[in-house]
C-alpha positions as CSV (number, residue, x, y, z in Angstrom):
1,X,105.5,65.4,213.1
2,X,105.6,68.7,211.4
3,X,105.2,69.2,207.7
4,X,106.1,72.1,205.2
5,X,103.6,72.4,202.7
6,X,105.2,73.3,199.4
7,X,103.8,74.6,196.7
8,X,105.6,75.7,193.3
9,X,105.3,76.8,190.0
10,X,107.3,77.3,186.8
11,X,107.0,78.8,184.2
12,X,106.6,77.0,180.8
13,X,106.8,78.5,177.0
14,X,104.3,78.3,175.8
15,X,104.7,80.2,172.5
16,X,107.7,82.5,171.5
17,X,105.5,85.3,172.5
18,X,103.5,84.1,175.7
19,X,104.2,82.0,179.1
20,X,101.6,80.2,181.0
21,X,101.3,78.9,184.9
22,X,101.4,75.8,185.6
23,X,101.2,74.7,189.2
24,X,103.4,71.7,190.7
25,X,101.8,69.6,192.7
26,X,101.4,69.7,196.6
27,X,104.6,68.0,198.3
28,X,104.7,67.9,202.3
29,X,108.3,67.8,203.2
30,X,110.7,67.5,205.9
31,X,111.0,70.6,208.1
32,X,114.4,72.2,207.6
33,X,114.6,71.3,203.6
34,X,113.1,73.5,200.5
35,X,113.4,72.2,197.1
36,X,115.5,74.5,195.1
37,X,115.2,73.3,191.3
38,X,113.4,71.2,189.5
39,X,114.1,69.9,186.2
40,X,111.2,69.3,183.8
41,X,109.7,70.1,180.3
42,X,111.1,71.7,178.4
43,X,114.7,71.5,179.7
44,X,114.1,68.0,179.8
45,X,112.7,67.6,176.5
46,X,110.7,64.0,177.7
47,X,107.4,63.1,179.1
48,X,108.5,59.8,180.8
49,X,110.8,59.7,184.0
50,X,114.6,59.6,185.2
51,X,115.8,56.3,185.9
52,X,119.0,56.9,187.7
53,X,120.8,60.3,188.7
54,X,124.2,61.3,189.6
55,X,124.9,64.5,191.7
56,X,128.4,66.3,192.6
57,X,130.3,65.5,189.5
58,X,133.1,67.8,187.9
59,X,133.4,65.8,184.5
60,X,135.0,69.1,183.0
61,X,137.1,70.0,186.1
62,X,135.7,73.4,186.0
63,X,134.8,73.7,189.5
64,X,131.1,73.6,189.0
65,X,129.4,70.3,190.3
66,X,127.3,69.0,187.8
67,X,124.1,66.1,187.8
68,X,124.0,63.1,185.6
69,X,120.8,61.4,184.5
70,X,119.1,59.0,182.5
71,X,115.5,58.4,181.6
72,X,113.8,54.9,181.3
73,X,110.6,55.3,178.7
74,X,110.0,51.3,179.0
75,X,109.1,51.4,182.4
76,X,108.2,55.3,182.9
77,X,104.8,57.2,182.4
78,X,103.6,59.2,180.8
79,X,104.6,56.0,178.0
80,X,105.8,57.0,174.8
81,X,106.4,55.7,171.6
82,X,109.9,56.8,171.4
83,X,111.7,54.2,173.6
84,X,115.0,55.9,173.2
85,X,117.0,56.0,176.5
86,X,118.4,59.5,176.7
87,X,121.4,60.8,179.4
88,X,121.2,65.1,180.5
89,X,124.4,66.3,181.8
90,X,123.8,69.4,183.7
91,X,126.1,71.9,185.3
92,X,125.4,74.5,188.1
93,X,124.8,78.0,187.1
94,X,124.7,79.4,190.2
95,X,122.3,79.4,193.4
96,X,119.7,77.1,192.7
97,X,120.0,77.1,189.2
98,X,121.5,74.1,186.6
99,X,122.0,74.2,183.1
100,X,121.9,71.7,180.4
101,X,125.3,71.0,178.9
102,X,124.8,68.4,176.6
103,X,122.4,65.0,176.0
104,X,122.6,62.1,173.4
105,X,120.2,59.2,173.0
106,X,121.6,56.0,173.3
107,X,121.9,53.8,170.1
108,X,118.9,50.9,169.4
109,X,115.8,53.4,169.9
110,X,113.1,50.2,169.4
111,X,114.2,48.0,172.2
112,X,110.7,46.0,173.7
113,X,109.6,46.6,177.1
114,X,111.2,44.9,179.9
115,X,114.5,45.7,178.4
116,X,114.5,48.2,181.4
117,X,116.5,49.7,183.9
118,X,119.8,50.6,182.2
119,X,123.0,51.6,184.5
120,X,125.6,54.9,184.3
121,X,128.8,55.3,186.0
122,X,131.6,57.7,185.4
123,X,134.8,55.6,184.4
124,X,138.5,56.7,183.1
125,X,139.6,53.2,181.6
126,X,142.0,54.7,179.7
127,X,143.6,56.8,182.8
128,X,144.2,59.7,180.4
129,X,142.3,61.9,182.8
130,X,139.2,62.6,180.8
131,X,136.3,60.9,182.2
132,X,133.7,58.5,180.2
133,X,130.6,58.4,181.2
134,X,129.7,55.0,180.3
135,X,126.0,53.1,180.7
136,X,124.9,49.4,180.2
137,X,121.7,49.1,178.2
138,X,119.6,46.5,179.1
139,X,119.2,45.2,175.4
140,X,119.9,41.4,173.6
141,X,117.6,42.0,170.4
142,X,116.6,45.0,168.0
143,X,113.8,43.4,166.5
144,X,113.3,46.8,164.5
145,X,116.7,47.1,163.0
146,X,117.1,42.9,162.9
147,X,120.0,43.4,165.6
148,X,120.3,40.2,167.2
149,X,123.4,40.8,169.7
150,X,123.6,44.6,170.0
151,X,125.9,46.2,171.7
152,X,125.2,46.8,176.0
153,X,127.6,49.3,177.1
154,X,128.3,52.5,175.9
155,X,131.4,54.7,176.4
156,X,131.0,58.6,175.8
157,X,134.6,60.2,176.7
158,X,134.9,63.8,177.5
159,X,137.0,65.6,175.0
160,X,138.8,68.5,176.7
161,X,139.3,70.6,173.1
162,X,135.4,71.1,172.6
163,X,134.5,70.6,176.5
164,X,131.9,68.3,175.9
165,X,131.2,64.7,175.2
166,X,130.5,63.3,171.5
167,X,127.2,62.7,170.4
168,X,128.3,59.2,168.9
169,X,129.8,56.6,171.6
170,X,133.7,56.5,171.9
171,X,133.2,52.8,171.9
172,X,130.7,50.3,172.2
173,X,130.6,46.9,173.1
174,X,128.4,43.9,173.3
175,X,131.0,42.0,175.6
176,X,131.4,39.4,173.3
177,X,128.1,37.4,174.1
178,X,126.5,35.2,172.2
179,X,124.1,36.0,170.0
180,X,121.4,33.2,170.8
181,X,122.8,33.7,174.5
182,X,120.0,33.7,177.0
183,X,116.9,35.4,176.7
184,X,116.0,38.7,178.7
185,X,119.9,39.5,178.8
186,X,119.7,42.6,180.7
187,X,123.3,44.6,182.1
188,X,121.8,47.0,185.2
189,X,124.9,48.2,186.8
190,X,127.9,48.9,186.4
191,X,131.1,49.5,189.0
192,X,135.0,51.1,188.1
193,X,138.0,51.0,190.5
194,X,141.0,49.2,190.2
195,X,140.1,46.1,191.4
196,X,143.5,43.8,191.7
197,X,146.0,47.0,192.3
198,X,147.4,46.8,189.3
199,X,147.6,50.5,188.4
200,X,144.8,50.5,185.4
201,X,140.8,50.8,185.9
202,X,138.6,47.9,185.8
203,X,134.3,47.7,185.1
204,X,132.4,45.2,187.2
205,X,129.5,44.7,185.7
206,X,126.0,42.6,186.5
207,X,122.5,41.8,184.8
208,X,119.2,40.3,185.8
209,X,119.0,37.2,183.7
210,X,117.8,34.0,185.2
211,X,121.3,32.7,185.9
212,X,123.0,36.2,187.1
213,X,125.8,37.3,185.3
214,X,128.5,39.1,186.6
215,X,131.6,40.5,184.8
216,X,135.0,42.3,186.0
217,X,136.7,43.6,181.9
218,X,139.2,46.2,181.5
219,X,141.0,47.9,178.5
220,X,143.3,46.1,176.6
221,X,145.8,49.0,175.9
222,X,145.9,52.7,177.1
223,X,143.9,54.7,174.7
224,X,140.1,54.3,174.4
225,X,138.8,54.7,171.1
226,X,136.5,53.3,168.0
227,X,138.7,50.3,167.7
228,X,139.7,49.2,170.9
229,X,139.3,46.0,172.6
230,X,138.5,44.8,176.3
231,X,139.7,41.8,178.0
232,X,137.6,39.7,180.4
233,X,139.5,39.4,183.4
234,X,136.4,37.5,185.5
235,X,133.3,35.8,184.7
236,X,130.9,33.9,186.5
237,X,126.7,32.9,185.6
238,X,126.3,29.9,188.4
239,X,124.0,31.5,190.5
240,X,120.3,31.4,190.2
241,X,118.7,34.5,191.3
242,X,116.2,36.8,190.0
243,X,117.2,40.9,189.6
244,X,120.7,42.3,190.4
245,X,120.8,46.1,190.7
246,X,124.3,46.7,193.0
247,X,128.0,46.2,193.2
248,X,130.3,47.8,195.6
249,X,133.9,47.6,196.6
250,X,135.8,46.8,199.9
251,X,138.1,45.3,201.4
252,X,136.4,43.5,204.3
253,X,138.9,41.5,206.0
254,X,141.7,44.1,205.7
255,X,144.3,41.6,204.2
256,X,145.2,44.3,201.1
257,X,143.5,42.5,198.7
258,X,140.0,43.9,197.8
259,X,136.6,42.3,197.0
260,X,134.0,43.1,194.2
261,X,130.4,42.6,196.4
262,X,127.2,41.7,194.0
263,X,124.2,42.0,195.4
264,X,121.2,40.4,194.0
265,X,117.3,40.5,194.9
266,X,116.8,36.5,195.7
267,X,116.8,36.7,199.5
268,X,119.1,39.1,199.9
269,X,122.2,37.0,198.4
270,X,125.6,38.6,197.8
271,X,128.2,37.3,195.7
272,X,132.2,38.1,197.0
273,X,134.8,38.2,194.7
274,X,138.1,38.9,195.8
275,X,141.1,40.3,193.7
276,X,143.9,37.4,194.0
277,X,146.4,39.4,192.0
278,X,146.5,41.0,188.5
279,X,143.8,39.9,186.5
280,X,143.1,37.0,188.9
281,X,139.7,37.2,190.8
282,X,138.3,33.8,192.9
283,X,135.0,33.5,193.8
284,X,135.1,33.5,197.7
285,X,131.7,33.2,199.5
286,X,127.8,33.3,198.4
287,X,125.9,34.5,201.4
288,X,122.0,34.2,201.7
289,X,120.6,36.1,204.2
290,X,116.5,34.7,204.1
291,X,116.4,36.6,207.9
292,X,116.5,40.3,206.2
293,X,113.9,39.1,204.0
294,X,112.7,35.8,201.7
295,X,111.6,35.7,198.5
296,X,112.8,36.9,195.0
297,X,112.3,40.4,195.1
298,X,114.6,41.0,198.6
299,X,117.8,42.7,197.2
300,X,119.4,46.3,196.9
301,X,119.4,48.9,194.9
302,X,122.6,50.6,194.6
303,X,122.6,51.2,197.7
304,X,125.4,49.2,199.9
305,X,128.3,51.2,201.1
306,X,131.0,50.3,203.0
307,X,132.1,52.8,206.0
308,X,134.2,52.7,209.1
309,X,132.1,54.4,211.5
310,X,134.0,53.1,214.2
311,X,137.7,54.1,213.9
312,X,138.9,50.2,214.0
313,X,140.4,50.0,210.5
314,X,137.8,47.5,209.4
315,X,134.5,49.1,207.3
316,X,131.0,48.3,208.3
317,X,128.5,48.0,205.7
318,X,125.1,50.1,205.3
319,X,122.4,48.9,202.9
320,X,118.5,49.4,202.4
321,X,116.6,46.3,201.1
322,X,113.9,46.6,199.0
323,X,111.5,45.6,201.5
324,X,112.3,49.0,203.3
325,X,114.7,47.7,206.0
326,X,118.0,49.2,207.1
327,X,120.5,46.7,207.0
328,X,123.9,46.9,208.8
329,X,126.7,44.8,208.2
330,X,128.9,44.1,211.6
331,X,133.0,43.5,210.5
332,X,133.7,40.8,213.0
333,X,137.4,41.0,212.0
334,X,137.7,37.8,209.7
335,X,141.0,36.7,208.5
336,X,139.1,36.1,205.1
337,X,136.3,36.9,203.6
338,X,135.3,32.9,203.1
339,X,134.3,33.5,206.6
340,X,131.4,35.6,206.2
341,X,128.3,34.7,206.6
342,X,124.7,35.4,207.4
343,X,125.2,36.6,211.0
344,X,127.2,39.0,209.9
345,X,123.8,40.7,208.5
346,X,121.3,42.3,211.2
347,X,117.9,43.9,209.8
348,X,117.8,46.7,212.0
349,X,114.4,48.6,210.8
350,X,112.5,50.4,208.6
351,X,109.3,50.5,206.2
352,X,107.4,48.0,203.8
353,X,109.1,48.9,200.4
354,X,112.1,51.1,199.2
355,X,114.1,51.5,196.4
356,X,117.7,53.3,195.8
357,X,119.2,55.1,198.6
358,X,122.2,56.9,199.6
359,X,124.1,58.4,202.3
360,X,126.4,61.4,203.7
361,X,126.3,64.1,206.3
362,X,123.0,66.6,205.6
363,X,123.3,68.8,209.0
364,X,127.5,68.8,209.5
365,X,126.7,66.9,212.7
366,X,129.4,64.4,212.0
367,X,126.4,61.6,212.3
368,X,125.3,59.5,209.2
369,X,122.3,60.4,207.3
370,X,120.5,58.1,204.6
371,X,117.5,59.0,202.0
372,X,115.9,56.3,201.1
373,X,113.7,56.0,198.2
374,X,110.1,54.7,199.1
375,X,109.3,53.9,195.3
376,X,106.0,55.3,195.0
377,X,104.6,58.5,196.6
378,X,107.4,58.6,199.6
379,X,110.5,59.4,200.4
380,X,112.6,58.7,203.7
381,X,114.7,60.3,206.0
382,X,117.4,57.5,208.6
383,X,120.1,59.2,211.1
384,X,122.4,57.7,213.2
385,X,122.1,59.4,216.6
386,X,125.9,59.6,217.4
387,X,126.1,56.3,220.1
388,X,124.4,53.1,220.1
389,X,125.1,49.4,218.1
390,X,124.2,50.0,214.9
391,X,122.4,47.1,214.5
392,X,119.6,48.4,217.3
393,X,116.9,50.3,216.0
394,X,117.0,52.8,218.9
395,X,120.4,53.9,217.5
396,X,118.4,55.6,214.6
397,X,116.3,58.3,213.7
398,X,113.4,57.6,211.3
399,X,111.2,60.2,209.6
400,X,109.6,60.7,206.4
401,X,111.3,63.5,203.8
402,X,109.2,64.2,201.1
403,X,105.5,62.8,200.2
404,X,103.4,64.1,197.0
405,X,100.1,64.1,198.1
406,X,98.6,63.7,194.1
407,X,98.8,61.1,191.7
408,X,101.1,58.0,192.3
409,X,104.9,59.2,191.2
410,X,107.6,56.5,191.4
411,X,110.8,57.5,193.3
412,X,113.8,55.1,192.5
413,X,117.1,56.8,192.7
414,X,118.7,58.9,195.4
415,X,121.9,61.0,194.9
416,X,123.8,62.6,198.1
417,X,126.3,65.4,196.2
418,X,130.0,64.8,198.5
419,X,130.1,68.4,197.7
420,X,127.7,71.8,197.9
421,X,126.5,71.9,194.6
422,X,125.8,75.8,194.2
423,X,128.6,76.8,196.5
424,X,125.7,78.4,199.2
425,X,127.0,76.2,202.3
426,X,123.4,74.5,202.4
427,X,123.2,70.3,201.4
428,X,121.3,68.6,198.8
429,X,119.8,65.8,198.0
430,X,118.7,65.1,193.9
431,X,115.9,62.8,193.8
432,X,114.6,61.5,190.2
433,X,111.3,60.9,189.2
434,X,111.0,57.5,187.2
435,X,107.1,57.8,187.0
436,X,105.3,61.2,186.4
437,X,101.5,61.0,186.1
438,X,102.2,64.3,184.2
439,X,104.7,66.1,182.6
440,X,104.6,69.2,184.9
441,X,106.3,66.8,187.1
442,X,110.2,66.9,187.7
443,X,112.6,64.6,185.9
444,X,114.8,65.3,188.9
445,X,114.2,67.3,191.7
446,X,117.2,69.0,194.1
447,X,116.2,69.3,197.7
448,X,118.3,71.9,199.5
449,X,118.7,72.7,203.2
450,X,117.5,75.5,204.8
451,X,120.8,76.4,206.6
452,X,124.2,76.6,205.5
453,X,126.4,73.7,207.2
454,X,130.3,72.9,207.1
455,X,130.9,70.6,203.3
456,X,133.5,68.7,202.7
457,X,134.3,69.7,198.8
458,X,135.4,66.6,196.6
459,X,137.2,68.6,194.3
460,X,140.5,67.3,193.4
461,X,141.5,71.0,194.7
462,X,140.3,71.0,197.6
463,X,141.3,68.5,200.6
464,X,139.2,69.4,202.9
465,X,138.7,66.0,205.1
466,X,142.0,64.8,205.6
467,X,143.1,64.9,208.8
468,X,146.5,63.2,210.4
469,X,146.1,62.8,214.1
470,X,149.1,62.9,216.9
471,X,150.1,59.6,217.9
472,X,149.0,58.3,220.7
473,X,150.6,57.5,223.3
474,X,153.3,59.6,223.0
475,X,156.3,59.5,223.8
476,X,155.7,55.6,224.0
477,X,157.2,52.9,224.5
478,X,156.9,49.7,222.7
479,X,154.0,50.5,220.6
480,X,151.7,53.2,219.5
481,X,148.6,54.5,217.4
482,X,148.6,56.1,214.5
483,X,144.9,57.3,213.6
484,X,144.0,59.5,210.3
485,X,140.9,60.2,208.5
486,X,139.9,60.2,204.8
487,X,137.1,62.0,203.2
488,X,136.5,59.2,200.2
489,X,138.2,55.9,199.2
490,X,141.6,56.4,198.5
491,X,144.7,54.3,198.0
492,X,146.7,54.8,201.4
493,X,151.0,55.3,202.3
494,X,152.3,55.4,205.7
495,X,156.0,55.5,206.5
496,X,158.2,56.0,209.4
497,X,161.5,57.6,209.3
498,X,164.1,58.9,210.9
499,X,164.6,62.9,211.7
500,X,167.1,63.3,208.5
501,X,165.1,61.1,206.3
502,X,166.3,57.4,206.6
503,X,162.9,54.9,206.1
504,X,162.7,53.0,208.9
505,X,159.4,50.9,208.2
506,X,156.2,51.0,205.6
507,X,153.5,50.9,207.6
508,X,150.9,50.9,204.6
509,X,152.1,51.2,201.1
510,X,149.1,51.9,198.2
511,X,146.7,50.1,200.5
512,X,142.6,50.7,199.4
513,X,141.0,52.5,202.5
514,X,137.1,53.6,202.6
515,X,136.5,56.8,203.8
516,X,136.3,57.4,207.7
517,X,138.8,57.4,210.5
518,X,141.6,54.6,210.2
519,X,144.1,53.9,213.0
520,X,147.6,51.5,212.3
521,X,149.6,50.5,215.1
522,X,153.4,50.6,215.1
523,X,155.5,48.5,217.2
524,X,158.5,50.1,216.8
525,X,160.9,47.6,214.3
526,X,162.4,48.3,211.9
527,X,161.6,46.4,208.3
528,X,163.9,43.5,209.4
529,X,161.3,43.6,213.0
530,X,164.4,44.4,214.6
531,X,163.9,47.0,217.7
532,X,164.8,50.6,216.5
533,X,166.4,52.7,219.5
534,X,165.0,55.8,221.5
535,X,164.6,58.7,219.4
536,X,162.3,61.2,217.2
537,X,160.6,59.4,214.4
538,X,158.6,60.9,211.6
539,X,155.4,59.5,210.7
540,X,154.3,60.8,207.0
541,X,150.9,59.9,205.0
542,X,149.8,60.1,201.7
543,X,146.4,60.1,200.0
544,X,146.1,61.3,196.8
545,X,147.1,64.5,196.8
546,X,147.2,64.8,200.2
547,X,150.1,64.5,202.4
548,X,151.1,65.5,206.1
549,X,153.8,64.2,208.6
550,X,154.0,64.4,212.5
551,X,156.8,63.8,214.6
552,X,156.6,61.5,217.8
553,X,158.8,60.1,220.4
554,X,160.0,56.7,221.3
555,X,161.6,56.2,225.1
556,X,162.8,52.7,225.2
């Protein structure tokens, strides 16, 4: 394989009077890419490395994407005595450029080592519109302040009078746990949607203790402020398991209720919980899966997402264990999710050891491309070719994108912007750096691609991605399809109705759909299921703030 060798340099202050050179070190990466910024020293003002990063935000609705990330200086080199965990916001300031719009260090600076890996998510418990960005510190003792049950998640909300977040949390909370809980009580992750459909915001939440915890809380009231209080809606700590770094959110068996997924690293084991009703979760199914990989370091790391790649209503899942290999997910159609089990899961391929990835569209090909984190010097490239079972290797591309060929950096997180973050038509990918053998290296790095490809904007503006198709068969007679595709997850209507405006029948009313292609067959009844006669219907969708309406034609 080819390789680009890449060599760049910044400039660094030196003095108020004088700049000096500093060279980056040698990368060789993927033909077709260039890196187009690099955040470092003294932007960043650390030594030690980014723990998890965020890309293709709009927290202040201003139309420029912005990156979120946080640094880890338990686990990152250079060390440091300051063991403050610190989060950047940045913002695009035009082609290839960011700027930094605000930081704050997280309360409880002297927390030991192997309080590490902490979690950050955007949220809106409140639903006022103004995003939080909210992270779970890995924390159960201050033994410098003689904390014993600190607070482990953090909410900063955006206040749109100053356009910027507060530099003291909005709220804080140590979720009500015990202060000689268990020992090593570490949150990781953290997960908002509205689980049970019950129109306000919910926080799943998991940690790496011996027993694995796992959470689902949501805001008791509508305003989120100093004093506000969160109700437990779902808590369970039965299962054994070592580390727990994901969490993602489906609905699998297509019955309208969704299911919370937490993964953890003990033979690749996933816990489903499934939303029963307003505040009413059920443990449904524990699945151990020793065939991707055995052992107590076989998990995910943020990494599982749910797609239908097929157009058959039902959403495959994608993830990359840490021991490097692709894993898919096959939907075999159950009628609930109790039915899953372990052949459900295929290894399909890979490398010896990964970390974080994630996935989109790089080229505008229309196929599915994943970067996968290789956790040391490495990073990799996966594309579906267009055709083949996704479970077969062949199906797939695999390449290497980036390697440093100095030192031994760490990469951990991988961040695929939905959007063109500099508005040049060209993708990227924002890779962070969790350990830098020096501090010319980058915190984060953006990757960009050489040529300018279709985006798909995720702007609440812009609705690019939404597509209503024409029935099909049509005219038709008794039954027909109705296909559409969605550019994210979004809560789903479909309605027939007559030509002056009559409903006839709700197809799909607030239904959870993952992004991809969708189809829903009507048989032409009515909501009673009686026949409806020969005639012009209209078909009408919503999503968001999307909407579009066909006609079609029914011969009896």
């Amino acid at each position: 394989m080819r390789w680009v060798l890449i060599s760049l340099t910044i400039s660094i202050l030196l003095s108020f009077v004088s700049f000096a050179q500093v060279q980056y070190p040698l990368y060789y990466l993927k033909p077709g890419f260039h890196i187009s910024y690099v955040a470092n020293y003294p932007t960043i003002p650390r030594i030690d490395g980014c723990d998890d990063v965020l890309a293709g935000l709009d927290l202040n609705k201003n139309g420029k994407l912005e990156i979120l990330a946080i640094n880890d200086p338990t686990v990152s080199s250079p060390s440091s005595n300051d063991t403050t965990k610190w989060i950047f916001w940045f913002e695009n300031d035009g082609n290839d450029n960011y700027k930094l719009l605000w930081s704050v260090g997280l309360p409880l600076t002297s927390i030991t080592t192997g309080y590490s890996f902490p979690g950050v998510n955007i949220t809106d418990v409140d639903g006022d519109g103004n995003y939080e960005i909210t992270v779970v510190n890995p924390s159960n003792a201050d033994p410098a302040s003689g904390v014993t049950n600190p607070d482990k998640i953090f909410f900063y909300e955006y206040d749109p009078q100053t356009k910027t977040f507060p530099t003291e949390p909005t709220f804080s909370w140590n979720l009500d746990y015990p202060a000689d809980g268990e020992a090593g009580f570490r949150l990781t992750y953290l997960y908002a949607d509205d689980f049970d459909n019950d129109g306000k915001q919910e926080i799943a939440l998991i940690d790496r203790t011996s027993n694995i915890h796992m959470w689902i809380i949501s805001l008791d009231g509508n305003d989120l402020n100093p004093f506000s209080t969160f109700k437990i809606e779902f808590q369970d700590s039965s299962l054994t398991a070592t580390w727990a770094f994901d969490i993602a959110v489906t609905d699998f068996d297509r019955d309208g209720k969704k299911e919370v997924w937490f993964g953890t690293w003990t033979n690749f084991t996933w816990v489903i919980v499934e939303a029963e009703g307003p505040d009413t979760y059920v443990k449904k199914k524990v699945v151990t899966n020793s065939h991707i990989g055995s052992g107590t370091l076989v998990g995910t790391l943020r990494s599982l997402k749910f797609m239908d790649m097929d157009g058959d209503g039902y959403p495959e899942g994608f993830a990359m264990a840490t021991n490097g290999k692709l894993v898919f997910i096959e939907n075999k159609k159950p009628t609930d999710v109790s039915e899953i089990d372990s052949t459900y899961f295929y290894k399909v391929g890979g490398w010896d050891y990964t970390r974080g990835a994630d996935w989109g569209d790089l080229d505008g090909d229309g196929n599915l491309d994943v970067i996968v984190a290789g956790n040391y010097r490495n990073v990799y490239h996966i594309e579906y070719k267009g055709s083949g079972p996704f479970a077969d290797s062949t199906s797939w591309e695999w390449d290497e994108f980036l390697s440093d060929t100095l030192g031994t950096p760490r990469y951990y997180y991988v961040s695929i912007p939905k959007g063109d973050m500099d508005g040049d038509g060209k993708r990227e990918v924002v890779i962070g750096s969790l350990q830098r053998p020096d501090s010319t290296r980058g915190f984060f790095i953006v990757f960009e691609s050489d040529v300018a490809v279709k985006v798909q904007a995720q702007n609440d503006e812009i609705l690019m991605g939404y597509h209503l198709s024409q029935n099909y068969p049509n005219p038709f007679n008794p039954t027909t399809w109705i296909k559409f595709s969605i550019p994210r997850d979004e809560f789903i209507s479909l309605k027939i109705y007559t030509v002056d405006g009559r409903l006839v029948k709700t197809l799909v009313e607030g239904r959870y759909y993952s992004a991809g292609k969708h189809k829903i067959t009507w048989d032409g009844t009515d909501e009673n299921g009686n026949k409806v006669a020969s005639g012009v219907y209209i078909y009408k969708i919503s999503a968001g703030k999307f909407e579009a309406s066909k006609k079609m034609l029914l011969l009896r």
